[in-house]
C-alpha positions as CSV (number, residue, x, y, z in Angstrom):
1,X,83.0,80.0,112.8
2,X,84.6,82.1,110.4
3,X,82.7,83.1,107.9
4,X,83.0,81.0,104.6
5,X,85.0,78.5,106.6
6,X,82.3,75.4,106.4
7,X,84.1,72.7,104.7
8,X,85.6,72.2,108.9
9,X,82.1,72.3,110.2
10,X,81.4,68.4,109.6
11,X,85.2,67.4,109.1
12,X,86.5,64.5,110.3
13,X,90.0,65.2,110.9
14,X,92.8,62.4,111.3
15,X,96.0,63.4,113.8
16,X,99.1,62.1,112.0
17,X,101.7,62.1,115.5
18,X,104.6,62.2,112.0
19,X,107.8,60.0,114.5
20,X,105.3,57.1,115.0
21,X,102.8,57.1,111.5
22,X,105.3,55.6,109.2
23,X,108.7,55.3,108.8
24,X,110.3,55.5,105.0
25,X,114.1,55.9,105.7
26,X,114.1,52.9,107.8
27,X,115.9,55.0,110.9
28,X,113.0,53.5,113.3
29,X,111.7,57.8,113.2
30,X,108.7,58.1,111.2
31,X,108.7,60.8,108.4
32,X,106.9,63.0,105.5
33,X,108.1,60.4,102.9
34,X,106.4,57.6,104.9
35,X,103.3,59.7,105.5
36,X,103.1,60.4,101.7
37,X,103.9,56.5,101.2
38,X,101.2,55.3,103.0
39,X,98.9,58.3,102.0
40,X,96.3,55.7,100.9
41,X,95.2,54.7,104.4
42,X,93.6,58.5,104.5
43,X,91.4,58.0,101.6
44,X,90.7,54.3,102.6
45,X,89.0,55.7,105.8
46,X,87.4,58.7,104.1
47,X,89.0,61.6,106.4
48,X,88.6,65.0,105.3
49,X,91.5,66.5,106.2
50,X,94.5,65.5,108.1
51,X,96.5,67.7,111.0
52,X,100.4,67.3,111.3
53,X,101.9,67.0,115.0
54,X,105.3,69.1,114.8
55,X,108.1,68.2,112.0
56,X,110.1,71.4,112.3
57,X,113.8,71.5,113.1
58,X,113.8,70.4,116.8
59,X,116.1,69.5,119.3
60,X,113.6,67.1,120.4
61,X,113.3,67.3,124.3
62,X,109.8,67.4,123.5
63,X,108.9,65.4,120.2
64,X,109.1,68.4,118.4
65,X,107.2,71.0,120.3
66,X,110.5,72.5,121.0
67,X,110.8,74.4,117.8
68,X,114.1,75.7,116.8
69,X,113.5,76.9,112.8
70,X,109.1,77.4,112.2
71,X,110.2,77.3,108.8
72,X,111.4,74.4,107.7
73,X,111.7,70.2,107.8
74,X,113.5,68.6,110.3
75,X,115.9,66.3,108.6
76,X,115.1,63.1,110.2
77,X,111.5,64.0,108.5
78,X,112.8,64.6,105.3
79,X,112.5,68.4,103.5
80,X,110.5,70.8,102.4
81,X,110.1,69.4,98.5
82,X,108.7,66.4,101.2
83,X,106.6,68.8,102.7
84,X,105.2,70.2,98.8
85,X,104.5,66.6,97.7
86,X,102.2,65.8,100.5
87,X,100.2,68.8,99.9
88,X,100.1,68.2,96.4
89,X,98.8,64.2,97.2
90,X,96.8,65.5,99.9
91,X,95.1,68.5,97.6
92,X,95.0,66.2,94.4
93,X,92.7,63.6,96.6
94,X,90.3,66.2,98.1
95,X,92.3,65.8,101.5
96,X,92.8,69.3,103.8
97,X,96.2,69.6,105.3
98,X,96.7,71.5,108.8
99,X,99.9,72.3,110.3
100,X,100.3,72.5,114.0
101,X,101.7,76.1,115.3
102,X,103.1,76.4,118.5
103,X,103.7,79.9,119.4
104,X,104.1,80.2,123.0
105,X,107.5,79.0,123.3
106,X,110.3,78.1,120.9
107,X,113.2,75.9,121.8
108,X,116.5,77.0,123.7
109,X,118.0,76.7,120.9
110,X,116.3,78.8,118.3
111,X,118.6,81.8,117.5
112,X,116.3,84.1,118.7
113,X,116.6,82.8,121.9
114,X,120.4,82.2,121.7
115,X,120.8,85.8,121.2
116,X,118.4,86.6,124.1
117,X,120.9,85.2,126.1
118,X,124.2,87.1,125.4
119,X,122.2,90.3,125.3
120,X,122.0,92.4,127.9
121,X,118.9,93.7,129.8
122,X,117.1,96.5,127.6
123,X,118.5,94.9,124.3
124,X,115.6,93.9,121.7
125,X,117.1,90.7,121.4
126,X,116.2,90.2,125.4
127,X,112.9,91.2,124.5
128,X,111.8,88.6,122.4
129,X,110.9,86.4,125.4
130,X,110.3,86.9,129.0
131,X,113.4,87.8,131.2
132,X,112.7,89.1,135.1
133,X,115.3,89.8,137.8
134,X,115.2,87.0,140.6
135,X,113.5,88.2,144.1
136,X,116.0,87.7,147.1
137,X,118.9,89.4,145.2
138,X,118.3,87.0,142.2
139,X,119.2,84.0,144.1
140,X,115.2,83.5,143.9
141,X,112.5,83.1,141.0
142,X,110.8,86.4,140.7
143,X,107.2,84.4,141.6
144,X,105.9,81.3,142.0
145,X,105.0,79.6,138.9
146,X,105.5,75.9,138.4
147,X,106.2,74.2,135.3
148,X,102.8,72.3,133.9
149,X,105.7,69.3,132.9
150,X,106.8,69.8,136.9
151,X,108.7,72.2,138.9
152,X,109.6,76.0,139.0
153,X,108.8,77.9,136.1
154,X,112.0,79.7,135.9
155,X,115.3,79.2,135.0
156,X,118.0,81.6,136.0
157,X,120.7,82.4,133.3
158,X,124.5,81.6,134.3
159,X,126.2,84.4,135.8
160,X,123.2,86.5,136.1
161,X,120.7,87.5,138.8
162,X,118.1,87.6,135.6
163,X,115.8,84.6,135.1
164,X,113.7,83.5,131.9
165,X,110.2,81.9,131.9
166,X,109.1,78.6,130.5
167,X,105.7,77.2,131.3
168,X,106.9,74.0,130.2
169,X,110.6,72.2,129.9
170,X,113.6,74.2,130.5
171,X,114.4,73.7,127.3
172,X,111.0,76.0,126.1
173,X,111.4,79.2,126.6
174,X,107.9,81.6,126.8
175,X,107.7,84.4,124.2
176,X,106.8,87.3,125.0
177,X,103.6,87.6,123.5
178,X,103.6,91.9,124.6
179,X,106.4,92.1,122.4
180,X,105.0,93.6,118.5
181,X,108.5,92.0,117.1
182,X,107.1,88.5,118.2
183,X,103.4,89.3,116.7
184,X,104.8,90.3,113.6
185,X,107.3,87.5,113.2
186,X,104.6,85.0,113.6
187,X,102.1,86.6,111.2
188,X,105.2,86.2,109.0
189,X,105.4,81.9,109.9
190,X,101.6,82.1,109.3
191,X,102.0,83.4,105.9
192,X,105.1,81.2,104.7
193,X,103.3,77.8,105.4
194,X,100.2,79.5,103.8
195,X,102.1,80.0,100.7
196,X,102.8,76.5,100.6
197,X,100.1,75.6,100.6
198,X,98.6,74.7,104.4
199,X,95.1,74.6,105.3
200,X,94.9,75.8,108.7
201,X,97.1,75.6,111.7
202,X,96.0,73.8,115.2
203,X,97.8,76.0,117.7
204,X,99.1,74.6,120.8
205,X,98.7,76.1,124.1
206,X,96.5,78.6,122.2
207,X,95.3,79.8,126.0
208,X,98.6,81.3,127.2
209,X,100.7,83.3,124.9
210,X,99.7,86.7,127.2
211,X,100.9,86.7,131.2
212,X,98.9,88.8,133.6
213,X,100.4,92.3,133.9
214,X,103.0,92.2,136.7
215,X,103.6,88.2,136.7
216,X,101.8,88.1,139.9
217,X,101.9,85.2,141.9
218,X,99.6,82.5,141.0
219,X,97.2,82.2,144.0
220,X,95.5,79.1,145.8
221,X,92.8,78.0,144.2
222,X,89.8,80.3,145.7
223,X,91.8,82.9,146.2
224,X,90.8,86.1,144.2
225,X,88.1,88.1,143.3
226,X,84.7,87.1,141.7
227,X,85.9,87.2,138.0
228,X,88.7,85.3,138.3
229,X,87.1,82.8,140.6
230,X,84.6,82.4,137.6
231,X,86.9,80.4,135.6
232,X,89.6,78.1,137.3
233,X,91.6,78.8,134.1
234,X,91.0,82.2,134.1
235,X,92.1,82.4,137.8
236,X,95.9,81.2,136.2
237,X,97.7,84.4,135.8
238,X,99.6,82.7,132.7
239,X,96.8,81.0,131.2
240,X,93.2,82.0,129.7
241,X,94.1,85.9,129.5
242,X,91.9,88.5,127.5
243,X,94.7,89.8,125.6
244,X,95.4,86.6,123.7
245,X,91.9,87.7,121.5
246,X,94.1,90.4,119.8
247,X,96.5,87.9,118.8
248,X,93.9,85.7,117.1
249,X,92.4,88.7,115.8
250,X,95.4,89.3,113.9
251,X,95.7,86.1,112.4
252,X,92.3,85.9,111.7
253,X,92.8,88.7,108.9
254,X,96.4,86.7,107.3
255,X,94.3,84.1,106.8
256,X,91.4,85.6,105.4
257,X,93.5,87.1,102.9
258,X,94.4,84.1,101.3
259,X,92.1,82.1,98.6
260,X,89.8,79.2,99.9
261,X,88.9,78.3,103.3
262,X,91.8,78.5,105.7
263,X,91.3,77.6,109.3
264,X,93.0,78.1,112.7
265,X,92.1,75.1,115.8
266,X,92.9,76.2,119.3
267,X,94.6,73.7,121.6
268,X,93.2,75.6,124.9
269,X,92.7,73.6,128.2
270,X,90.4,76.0,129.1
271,X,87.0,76.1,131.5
272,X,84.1,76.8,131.3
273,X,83.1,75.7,127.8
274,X,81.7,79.5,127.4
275,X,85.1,80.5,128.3
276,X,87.1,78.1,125.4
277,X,84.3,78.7,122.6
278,X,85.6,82.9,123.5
279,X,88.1,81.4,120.9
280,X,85.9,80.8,118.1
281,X,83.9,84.0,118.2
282,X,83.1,85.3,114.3
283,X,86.7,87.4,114.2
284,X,89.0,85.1,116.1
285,X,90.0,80.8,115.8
286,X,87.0,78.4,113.6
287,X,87.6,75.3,116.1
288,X,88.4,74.5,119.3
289,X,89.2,71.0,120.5
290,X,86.3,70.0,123.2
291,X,88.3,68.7,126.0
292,X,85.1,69.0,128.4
293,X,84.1,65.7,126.2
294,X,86.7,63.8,126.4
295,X,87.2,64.2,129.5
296,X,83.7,62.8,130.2
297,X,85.1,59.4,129.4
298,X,81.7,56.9,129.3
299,X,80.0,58.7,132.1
300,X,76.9,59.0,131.0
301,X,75.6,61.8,133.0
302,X,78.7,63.5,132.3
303,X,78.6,62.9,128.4
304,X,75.2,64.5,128.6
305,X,76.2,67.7,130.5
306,X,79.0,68.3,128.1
307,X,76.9,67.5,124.7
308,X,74.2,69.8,126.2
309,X,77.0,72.9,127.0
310,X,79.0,72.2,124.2
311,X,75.5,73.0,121.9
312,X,74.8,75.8,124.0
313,X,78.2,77.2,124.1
314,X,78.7,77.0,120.4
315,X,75.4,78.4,119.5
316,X,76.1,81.4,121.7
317,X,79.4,82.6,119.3
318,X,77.8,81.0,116.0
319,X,80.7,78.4,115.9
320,X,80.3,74.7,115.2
321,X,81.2,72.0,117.9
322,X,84.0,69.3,117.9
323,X,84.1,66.0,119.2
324,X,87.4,64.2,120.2
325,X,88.2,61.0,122.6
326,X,92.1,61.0,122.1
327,X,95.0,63.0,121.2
328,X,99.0,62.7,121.9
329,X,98.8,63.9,125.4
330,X,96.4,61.3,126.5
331,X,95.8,58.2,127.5
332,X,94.3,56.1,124.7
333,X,90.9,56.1,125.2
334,X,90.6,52.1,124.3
335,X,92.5,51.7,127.5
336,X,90.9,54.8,129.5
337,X,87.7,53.3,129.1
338,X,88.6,49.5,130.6
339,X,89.5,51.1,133.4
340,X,87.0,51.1,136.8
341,X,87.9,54.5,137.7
342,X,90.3,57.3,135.4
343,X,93.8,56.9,135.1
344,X,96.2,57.0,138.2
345,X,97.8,59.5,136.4
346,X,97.2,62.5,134.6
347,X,99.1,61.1,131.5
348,X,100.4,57.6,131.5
349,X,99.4,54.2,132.6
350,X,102.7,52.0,134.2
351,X,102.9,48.5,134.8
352,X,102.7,49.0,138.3
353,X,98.9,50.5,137.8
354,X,95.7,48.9,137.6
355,X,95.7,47.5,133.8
356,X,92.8,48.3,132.3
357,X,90.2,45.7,131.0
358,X,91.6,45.5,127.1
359,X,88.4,43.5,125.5
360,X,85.8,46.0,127.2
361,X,87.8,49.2,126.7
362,X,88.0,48.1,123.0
363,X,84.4,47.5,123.0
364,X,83.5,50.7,124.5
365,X,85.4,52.5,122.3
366,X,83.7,50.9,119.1
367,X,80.2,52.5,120.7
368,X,82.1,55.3,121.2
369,X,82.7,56.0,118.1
370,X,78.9,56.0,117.3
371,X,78.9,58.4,119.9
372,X,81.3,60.9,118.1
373,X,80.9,60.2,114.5
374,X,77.2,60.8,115.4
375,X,77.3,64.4,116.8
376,X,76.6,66.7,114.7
377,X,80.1,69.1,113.9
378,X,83.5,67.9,114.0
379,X,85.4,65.2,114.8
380,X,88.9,64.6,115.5
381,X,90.6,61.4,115.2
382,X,94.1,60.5,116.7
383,X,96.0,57.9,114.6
384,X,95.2,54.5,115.7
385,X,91.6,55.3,117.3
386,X,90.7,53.6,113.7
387,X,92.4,50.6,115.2
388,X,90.7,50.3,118.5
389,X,94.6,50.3,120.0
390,X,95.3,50.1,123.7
391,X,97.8,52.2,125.7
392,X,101.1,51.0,125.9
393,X,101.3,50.6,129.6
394,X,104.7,48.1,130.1
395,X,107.2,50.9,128.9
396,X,110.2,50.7,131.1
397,X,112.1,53.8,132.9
398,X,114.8,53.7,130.8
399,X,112.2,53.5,127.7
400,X,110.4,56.3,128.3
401,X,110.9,59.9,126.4
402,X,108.4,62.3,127.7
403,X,110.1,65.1,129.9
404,X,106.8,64.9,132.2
405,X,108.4,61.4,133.3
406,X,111.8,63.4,134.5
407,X,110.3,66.7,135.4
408,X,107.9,64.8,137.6
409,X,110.4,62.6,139.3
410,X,108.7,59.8,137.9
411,X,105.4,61.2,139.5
412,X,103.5,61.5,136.2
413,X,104.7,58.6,133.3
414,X,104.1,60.6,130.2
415,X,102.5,60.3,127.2
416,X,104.5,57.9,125.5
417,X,102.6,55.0,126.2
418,X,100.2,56.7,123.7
419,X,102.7,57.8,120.7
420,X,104.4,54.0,120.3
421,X,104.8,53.3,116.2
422,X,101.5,52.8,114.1
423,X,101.1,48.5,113.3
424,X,100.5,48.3,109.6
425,X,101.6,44.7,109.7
426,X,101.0,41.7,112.1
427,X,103.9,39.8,110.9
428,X,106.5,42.4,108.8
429,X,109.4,43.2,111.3
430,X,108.4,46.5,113.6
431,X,105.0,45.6,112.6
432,X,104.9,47.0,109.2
433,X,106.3,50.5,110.8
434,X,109.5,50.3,107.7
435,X,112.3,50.8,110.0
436,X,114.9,48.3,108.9
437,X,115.2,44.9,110.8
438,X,118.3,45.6,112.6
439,X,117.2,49.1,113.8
440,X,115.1,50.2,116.8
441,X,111.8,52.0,116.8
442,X,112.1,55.2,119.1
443,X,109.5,53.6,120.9
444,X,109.1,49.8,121.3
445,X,105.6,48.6,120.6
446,X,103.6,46.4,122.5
447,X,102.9,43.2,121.0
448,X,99.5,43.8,121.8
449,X,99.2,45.7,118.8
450,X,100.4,42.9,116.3
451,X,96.6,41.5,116.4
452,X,95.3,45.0,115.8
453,X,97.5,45.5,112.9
454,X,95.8,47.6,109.4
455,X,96.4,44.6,107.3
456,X,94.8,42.1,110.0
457,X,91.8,44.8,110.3
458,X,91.7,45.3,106.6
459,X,90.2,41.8,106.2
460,X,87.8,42.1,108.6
461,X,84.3,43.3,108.4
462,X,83.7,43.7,111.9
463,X,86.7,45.1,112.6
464,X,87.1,48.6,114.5
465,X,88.9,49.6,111.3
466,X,85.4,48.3,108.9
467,X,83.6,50.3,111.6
468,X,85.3,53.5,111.2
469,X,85.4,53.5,107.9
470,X,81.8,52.4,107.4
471,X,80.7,55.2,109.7
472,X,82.5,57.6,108.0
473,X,81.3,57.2,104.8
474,X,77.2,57.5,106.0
475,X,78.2,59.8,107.9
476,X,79.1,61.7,104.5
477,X,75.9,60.1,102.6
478,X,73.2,61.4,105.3
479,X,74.8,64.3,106.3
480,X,75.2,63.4,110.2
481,X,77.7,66.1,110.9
482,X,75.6,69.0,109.7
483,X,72.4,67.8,111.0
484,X,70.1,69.2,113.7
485,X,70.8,67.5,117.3
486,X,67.8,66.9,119.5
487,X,67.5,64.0,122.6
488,X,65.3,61.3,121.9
489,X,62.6,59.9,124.7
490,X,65.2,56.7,124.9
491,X,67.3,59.2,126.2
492,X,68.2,57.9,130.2
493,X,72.0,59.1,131.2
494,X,71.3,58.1,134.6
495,X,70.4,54.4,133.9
496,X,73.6,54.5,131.2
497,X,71.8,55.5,128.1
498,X,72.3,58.2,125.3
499,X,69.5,58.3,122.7
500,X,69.9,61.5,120.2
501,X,68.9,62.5,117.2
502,X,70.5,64.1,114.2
503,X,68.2,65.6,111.7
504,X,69.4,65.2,108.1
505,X,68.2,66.0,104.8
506,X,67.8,62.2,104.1
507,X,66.1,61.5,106.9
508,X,66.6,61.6,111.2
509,X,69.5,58.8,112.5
510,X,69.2,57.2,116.1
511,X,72.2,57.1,118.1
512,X,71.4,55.1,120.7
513,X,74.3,54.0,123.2
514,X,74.2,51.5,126.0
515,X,77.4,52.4,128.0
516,X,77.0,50.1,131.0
517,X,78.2,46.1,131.4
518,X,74.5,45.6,131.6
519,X,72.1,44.7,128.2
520,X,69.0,47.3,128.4
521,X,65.6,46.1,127.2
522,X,64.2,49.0,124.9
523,X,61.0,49.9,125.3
524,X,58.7,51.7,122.3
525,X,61.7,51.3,120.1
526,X,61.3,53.3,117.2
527,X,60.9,51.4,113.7
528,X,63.4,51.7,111.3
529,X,66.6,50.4,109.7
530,X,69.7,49.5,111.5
531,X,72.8,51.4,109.7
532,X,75.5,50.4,111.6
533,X,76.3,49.1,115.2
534,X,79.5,48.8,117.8
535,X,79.7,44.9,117.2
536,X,77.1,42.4,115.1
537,X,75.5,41.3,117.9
538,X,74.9,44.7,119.4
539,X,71.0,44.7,119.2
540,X,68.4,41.8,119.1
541,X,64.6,41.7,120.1
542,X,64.8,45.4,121.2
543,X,67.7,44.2,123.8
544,X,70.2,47.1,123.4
545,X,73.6,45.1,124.6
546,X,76.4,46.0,127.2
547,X,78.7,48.5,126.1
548,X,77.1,49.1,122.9
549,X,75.8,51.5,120.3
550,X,73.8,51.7,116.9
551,X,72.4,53.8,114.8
552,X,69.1,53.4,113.2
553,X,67.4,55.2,110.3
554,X,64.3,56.2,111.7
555,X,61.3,55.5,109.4
């Protein structure tokens, strides 16, 4: 971690996904005005900071990580005065505000890339992102890349034996990253929304950016020499290169010549967890999101392995850890978790799948949240883990929005069974979400969600909403996040239980977590009080129940 950057070290930090938080046009989009309108719900829950998913002008074949203009407001999100105002709320109630950045590629229709395309080969303007003649006379891609939203890598421009990268839709062209124009023009984007205001930027697809020299061919898995083999990530030639460091480097020093405590979050799919906390070494990123936990799920074993290499990862750079369950690109974790087995599919869950269990994914996700909000460091929240809400899995073909569902052939759904429109309301039309009666959302919403609604949650004790925010705020009191982490003798991943410890100030706190369909009979259970658990009836007699959690203030 940066140094002097420790308000993030014990944040929890709320995803606001802007299209589907709150809508205060009524145009079935969600905006900034309906983020500031509903700003409450933040403070209500206790968050320390929230990040904003994309709101720049965008064509949109990607909900907005096709960026056409870093440096403004989409209009169907309202404008930059919208922007200022939510800072200014957001600053005025102690709230952090991060931004996300997403600097690999921009859209096809950004005029940098517009004017890459009617220059000619050698022209600056060409330069700006990467352009290769085809092999076979141009009739082929120059190598074999595929597109991690499905098929070739490579585009070839219109009368032209020239092709241009994109690691993602057609519509996303790659910068190139070896270009000093590109560097500097970002450092520029950096320092705009830093002027406004911004506390940090998460940075998607923070691990690619730099290309191995040559654009070799990206070889079977195996394949290579020892250092590459290492790290399946670094064995990508497109993904998890050195170079990207300098990048970081460089931002490092813009941010650190601002005022207060400014912080950059790398979105980097990247293994081993020594190889992603590279990324949070004392000059470079302060975070990066631990997807080695949450893809763990409620294995226990597995949970264990990735809390023990997360601590000895981060401790090896000086960073803090992070926590997270869900995000935008992933199945909700209420629904992940009722499942027997993972998802069929990498992102998604269709009708035609098996459906998970609904009651025990909710429940495991309530003890999950112990889990989380326990760990000492940070913890991420997506918008609607508050609510315990499920997956939408009964989205239709001709519903769906998320180019993985076309570029696959249908093969992978897409993510938009987890970005459907926040329920604020059980009975309002749209559920509270403010788009007018005789409008659509841009994504239905399942009327599973109408039960799960804020305002049916609000009055509700024992709600996953009263949990959350009840966990937060000790979290806060006894300092949780920042204390010292240490197994307890309960501690038995194999038969399904985690038993930690997190050293405060105040006192140690218990999390103990039962993540099996079985109740477990604690033995020598340590005296003291219970703060909080997954569900009233979570512990009894020294009976820990299924799919449950607590945590105890040890005496």
């Amino acid at each position: 971690m940066a140094e002097g950057q420790s308000w993030a070290a014990d944040a929890v930090i709320y995803q606001v996904y802007p299209r589907s938080f709150a809508d205060g046009d009524g145009d079935g989009i969600g905006d900034l005005p309906g983020i500031l309108e509903r700003f409450d719900h933040f403070t209500d829950l206790g968050v320390d900071a929230i990040w904003l998913s994309p709101f720049y002008p965008s064509p949109g074949n990607d909900a907005g990580y096709d960026i056409s203009d870093y440096r403004d407001v989409d209009p169907v999100f309202g404008t930059l005065a919208d922007f200022d105002a939510l800072i200014a709320r957001a600053h005025a109630a102690g709230v952090r505000v991060i931004v996300d950045l997403v600097p690999n590629h921009t859209s096809a229709a950004h005029p940098w890339f517009q004017e890459a395309l009617r220059a000619e080969a050698g022209d600056p303007a060409r330069d700006m992102y990467v352009f290769r003649t085809g092999r076979d006379g141009g009739e082929a891609p120059p190598n074999n890349w595929t597109s991690v939203f499905g098929g070739p890598a490579w585009t070839r421009v219109e009368g032209s034996d020239d092709w241009y990268l994109h690691l993602f839709d057609p519509t996303q062209p790659d910068l190139n990253w070896e270009n000093p124009a590109v560097r500097e023009a970002f450092e520029g984007i950096l320092r705009f929304w830093l002027d406004r205001g911004v506390d940090g930027f998460r940075v998607d697809v923070a691990h690619g950016l730099i290309k191995a020299e040559g654009l070799p061919d990206h070889l079977p898995a195996g394949e290579g020499d020892g250092a590459l083999a290492a790290s399946p990530t670094a064995a990508s030639p497109f993904f998890d290169q050195d170079g990207v460091h300098d990048v970081y480097r460089a931002w490092r020093t813009v941010l650190d010549g601002y005022p207060g405590e400014r912080i950059l979050v790398a979105e980097a799919w990247v293994e081993p967890l020594s190889r992603l906390f590279s990324y949070v070494r004392a000059d470079e990123m302060d975070q990066a999101f631990n997807f080695t936990f949450l893809m763990a799920g409620i294995d226990p074993v597995s949970l264990h392995r990735a809390v023990d290499e997360t601590f000895a990862a981060a401790a090896e750079v000086g960073a803090s850890p992070t926590w997270v369950m869900s995000n935008h690109d992933t199945v909700r974790h209420a629904s992940r978790f009722g499942l027997p087995t993972p998802p069929p599919h990498q992102r998604g869950i269709g009708p035609a799948d098996p459906q998970p269990d609904q009651a025990r994914g909710r429940r495991l996700a309530a003890a999950m949240a112990l889990v989380e909000l326990g760990l000492p460091g940070s913890a991420y929240v997506y918008q609607g883990d508050e609510l315990g809400l499920p997956e939408h899995t009964q989205l239709s073909a001709d519903e769906r929005r998320d180019p993985v569902f076309a570029r696959s052939g249908g093969a992978e759904l897409g993510r938009d069974g987890a970005r459907t429109p926040y329920p604020w309301s059980g009975t309002d039309d749209h559920l509270g979400f403010g788009t007018r009666a005789d409008a659509q959302t841009w994504l239905p919403q399942p009327e599973s969600h109408r039960g799960l609604a804020r305002d049916v949650q609000r009055t509700d004790a024992d709600s996953q909403l009263g949990l959350y925010t009840e966990l937060i705020a000790l979290r806060r009191a006894r300092g949780i996040g920042r204390g010292a982490f240490a197994w307890h003798a309960l501690d038995d991943p194999g038969a399904g239980l985690l038993a930690f410890t997190s050293a405060t100030a105040t006192g140690a706190v218990l999390v103990l977590a039962n993540l099996t369909a079985v109740p477990r009979a604690l033995t020598e259970l340590p005296a003291g009080e219970i703060l909080a658990a997954s569900h009233p009836d979570a512990i009894s007699e020294g009976v820990l129940s299924a799919d449950s959690a607590v945590w105890i203030a040890l005496e």
